[in-house]
C-alpha positions as CSV (number, residue, x, y, z in Angstrom):
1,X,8.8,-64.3,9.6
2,X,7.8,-64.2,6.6
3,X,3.7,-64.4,5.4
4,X,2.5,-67.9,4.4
5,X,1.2,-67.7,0.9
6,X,-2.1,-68.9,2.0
7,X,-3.2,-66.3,4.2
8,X,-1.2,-63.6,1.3
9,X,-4.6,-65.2,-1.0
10,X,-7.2,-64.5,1.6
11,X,-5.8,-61.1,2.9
12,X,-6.7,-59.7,-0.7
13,X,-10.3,-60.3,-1.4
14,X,-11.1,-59.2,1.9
15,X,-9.0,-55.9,1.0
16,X,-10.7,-55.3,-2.0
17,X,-14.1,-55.6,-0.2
18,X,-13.0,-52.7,2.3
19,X,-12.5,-50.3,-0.2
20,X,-15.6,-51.2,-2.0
21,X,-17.2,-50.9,1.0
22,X,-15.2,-47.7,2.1
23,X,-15.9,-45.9,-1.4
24,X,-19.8,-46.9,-0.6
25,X,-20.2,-45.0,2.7
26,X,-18.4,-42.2,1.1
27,X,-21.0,-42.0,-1.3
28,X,-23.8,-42.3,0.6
29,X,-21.8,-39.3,3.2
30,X,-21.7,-37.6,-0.5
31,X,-26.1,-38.0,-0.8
32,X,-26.3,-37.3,2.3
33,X,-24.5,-33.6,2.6
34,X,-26.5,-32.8,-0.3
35,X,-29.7,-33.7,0.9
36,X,-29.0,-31.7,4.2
37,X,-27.6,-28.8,2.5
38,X,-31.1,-29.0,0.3
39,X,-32.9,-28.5,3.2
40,X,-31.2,-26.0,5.5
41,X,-30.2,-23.3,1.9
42,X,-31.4,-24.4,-1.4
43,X,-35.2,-25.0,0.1
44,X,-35.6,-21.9,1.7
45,X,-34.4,-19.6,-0.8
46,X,-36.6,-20.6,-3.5
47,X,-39.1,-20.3,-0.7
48,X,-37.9,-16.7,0.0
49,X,-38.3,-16.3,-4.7
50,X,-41.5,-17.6,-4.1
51,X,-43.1,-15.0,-1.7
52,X,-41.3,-12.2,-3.2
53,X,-42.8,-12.7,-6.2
54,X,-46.2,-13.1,-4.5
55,X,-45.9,-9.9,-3.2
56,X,-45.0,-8.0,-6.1
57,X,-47.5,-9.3,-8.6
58,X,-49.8,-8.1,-5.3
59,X,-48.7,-4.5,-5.4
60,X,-51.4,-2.1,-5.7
61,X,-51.8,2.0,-6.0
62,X,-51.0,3.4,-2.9
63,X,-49.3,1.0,-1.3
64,X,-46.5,1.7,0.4
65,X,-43.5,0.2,0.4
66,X,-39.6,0.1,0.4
67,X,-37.3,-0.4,-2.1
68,X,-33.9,-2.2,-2.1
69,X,-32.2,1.1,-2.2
70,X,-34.0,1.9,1.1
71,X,-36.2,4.4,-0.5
72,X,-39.7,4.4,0.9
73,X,-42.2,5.6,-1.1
74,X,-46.1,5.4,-2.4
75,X,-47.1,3.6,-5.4
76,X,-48.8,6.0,-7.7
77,X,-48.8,3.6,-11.0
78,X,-47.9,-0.1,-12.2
79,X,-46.9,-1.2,-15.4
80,X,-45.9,-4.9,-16.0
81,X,-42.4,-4.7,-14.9
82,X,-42.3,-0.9,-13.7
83,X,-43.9,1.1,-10.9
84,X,-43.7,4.6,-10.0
85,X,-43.3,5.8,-6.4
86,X,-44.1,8.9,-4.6
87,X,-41.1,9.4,-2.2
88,X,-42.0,13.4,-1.2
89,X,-44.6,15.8,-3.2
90,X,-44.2,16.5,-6.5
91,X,-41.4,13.9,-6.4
92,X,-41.7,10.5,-8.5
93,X,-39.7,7.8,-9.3
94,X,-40.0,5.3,-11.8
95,X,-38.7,1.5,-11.1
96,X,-38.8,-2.3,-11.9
97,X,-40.7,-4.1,-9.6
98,X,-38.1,-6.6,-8.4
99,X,-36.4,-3.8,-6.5
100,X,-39.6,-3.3,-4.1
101,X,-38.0,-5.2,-1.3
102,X,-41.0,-5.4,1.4
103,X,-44.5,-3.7,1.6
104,X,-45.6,-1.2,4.8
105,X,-48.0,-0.9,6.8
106,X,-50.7,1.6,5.5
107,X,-50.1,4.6,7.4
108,X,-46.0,4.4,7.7
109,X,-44.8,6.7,5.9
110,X,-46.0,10.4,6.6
């Protein structure tokens, strides 16, 4: 009934060299979350950064565009961090560039 001591002796190393083993693969699951996680939201968000701050060191006068507000308007002047919009005549509003959310077609807004 009882466990002869011999196989008690060789039960235990191979027990310790599951869990090394064990704690191994749960690492490596670990590495590989973060890798896929990398890939499917860290990656394309600074990819996102990137072209929105391509776009607004391309804003010019006269371009339309939309603001993260959902103001549309015309860009009468640029400063380094400010631009000033024509939403309706006579109207203007001034500002930062990082809340131009996307840039029209020519011709959108009448």
């Amino acid at each position: 009934m009882f466990i002869s001591s011999a196989f008690a002796q060789t039960a235990a190393p191979a027990a310790a060299a599951n869990t090394t083993g064990s704690s191994l693969q749960s690492l490596f699951f670990l590495g590989l979350m973060f890798v896929v996680l990398y890939f499917i939201m860290i990656r394309p968000q600074m990819k996102k950064q990137k072209e929105h701050k391509a776009m607004i060191d391309a804003l010019a006068k006269s371009d339309e565009v939309i603001t993260a507000g959902g103001i549309a308007g015309k860009v009468t002047a640029l400063t380094d961090s400010f631009v000033t919009l024509q939403i309706a005549s006579n109207v203007e509003v001034q500002m930062q560039r990082s809340a131009i959310m996307q840039v029209l077609p020519k011709g959108t807004i009448k």
